[in-house]
C-alpha positions, 0 to 999 in steps of 0.5 A: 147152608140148610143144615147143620152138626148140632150134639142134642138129646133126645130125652132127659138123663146122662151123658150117653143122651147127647148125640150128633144130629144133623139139624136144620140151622136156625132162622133168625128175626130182625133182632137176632144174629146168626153166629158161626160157632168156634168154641162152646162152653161146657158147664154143669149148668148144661149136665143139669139141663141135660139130667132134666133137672134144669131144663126150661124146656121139653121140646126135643131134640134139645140143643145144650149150651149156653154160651160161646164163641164165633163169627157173624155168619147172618144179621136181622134187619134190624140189627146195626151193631154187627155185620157178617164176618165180625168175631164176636161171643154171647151168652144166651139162657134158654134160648127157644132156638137152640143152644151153642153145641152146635155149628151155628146158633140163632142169638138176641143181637143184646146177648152178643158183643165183639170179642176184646182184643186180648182173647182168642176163640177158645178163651172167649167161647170159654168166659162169658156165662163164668165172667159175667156171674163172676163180676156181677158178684163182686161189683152188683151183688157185693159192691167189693170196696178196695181194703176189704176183706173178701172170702171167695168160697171155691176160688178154684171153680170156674166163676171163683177162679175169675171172681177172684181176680177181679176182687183183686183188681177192686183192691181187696184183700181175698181169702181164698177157699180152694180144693185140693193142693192143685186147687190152692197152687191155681188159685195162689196163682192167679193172686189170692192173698191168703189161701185155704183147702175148703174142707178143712177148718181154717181161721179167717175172721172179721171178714167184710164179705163172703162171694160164695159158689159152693155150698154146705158145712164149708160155707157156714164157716166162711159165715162165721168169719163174717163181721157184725154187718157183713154181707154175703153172696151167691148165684142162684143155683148154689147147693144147699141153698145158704140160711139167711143169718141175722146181721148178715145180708143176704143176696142171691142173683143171677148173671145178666147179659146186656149190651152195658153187660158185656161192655163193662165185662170188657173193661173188667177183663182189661183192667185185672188182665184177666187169666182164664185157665182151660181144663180140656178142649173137646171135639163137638161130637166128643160133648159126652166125654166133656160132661163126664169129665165135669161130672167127676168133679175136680176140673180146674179150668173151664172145659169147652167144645171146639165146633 
C-alpha cells in the first residue's frame, strides 16, 4: 500500500483543475489514524478552496475534501480509541496531509469517531462538516429552547435541511426559508412547521431567533421578524456577511470536531432520527462534474463522492 488514487489540483481555478493523481498514501504519527475512504462529501467550501479563494494552502498538488466516510486501515501508537477494521467518519479542515478525495486520508485520531449505527457509508461520508455546523448552530450558537420561534434561513441547503431538524427535535416551532417549490416540498418534509419561498417577501414575526445560512436582501427580512432582544446566527463564511443591528445578538461561529463533538452529534442524530437527503452519487475521478453540479446551484441534498 505504496500509492494511492487521489482527485487534486495542480493550481487554482475551475473544475477542469481537479485531476487523478496517483499519490503516495499518507504516513501517519502516533495521534493519527489512516482510514480507508468510502465516501467523500463534496461542498462549496471545497469549490472555494479549489478556486483558491479559500485555500489555506499553496502547496501542490492539493487533495480536496473535508470530511468522509470509511474504515480503520492504520492506527498511531498512540491511538487507543480505533483499531484496523473499525467503520468510522471524521471531518477534518485543512488537514496538511491531504484531504478525503482520495483512497486513503491521514486524520487527527480527535477528528474521527464510529459511525452511529443508524448510517451507512454514504450517509455517514455525507454528514459530518453539514451536521456538526447544523447542531452546533442550534444548541452553541442559539441555545434553541422548546416553544421558540426559530427562522431557519435556507432550510433547504444542505446545513438548513439538518438545522432544522434538529430545531424541531429541541421543541421549536421553525420557520422555514426555502427555494423554489421543490425547496419548500423538502423542507415541508423533513417537518418545518411553516414554510416560505426565500425570495419572496413573507410575514413572519416576533421571532425569538434567526439560524441563517445564506445572505443578503432575503436575510434582512428574516431580521425584521426578529423580536426586541432577539438573537440571530450564522457560520462563518455566510455571503454577504450579516450587519450587526442594535438589540439584536449577533454570533457567527465555526463547526468544531471533537471527540464530545461527534458523541453529542451521535445522539443528536438519534434523538430527531435524523434524515439526511442525497443529491447525487459521483465516482471519485467524476469530482469535476459534482462541483459543476454545485456550482450551478439549486442542489437538494448533499452531493458526495464514492471512493
Amino acid at each position: 500500500m505504496k500509492s494511492m488514487r487521489a482527485v487534486a489540483i495542480d493550481r487554482f481555478g475551475s473544475a477542469e483543475e481537479l485531476v487523478l493523481h496517483e499519490m503516495p498514501v499518507p504516513k501517519i504519527s502516533a495521534q493519527e489514524v489512516l482510514i480507508d475512504i468510502d465516501t467523500a462529501g463534496v461542498g462549496l467550501w471545497d469549490a472555494r478552496t479549489r478556486s483558491g479563494k479559500w485555500a489555506e494552502s499553496e502547496e501542490f498538488p492539493l487533495i480536496l475534501g473535508v470530511d468522509g466516510s470509511g474504515t480503520v486501515a492504520e492506527v498511531g501508537a498512540q491511538v487507543k480509541r480505533f483499531k484496523k477494521g473499525d467503520r468510522v467518519y471524521s471531518y477534518s479542515y485543512g488537514s496538511p496531509k491531504g484531504g478525503f478525495y482520495a483512497e486513503y486520508v491521514a486524520v487527527a485520531a480527535s477528528k474521527v469517531a464510529p459511525i452511529p449505527s443508524p448510517l451507512d457509508f454514504v450517509q455517514a461520508g455525507a454528514v459530518p462538516t453539514i451536521g456538526l455546523t447544523a447542531l452546533q448552530g442550534v444548541d452553541d450558537a442559539l441555545h434553541i429552547e422548546p416553544d421558540e420561534r426559530v427562522i431557519i434561513h435556507g432550510a433547504s441547503g444542505n446545513v438548513g435541511m439538518l438545522a432544522l431538524q434538529f430545531a424541531k427535535a429541541r421543541g421549536a416551532r421553525v420557520l422555514a426559508t426555502a427555494s423554489g417549490s421543490d425547496g419548500i416540498d423538502l423542507v415541508r418534509r423533513l417537518g418545518a412547521d411553516e414554510v416560505v419561498d426565500g425570495r419572496r417577501e413573507f410575514d413572519f414575526d416576533d421571532v425569538d431567533a434567526v439560524l441563517a445560512f445564506v445572505g443578503g436582501k432575503e436575510l434582512t427580512r428574516c431580521l425584521d421578524a426578529l423580536r426586541k432582544g432577539g438573537r440571530m446566527a450564522y457560520p462563518n463564511g455566510v455571503e454577504p456577511e450579516p450587519r450587526r443591528r442594535k438589540g439584536i445578538r449577533m454570533k457567527a461561529y465555526d463547526a468544531i470536531p471533537g471527540v464530545r463533538e461527534f458523541q453529542r452529534f451521535e445522539r443528536a442524530i438519534e434523538e430527531a432520527s435524523l434524515q439526511i437527503p442525497i443529491a447525487a452519487i459521483f465516482k471519485l475521478e467524476d469530482a469535476a462534474d459534482a462541483h459543476r453540479m454545485l456550482e450551478k446551484g439549486h442542489v437538494l441534498g448533499k452531493v458526495v463522492l464514492r471512493v
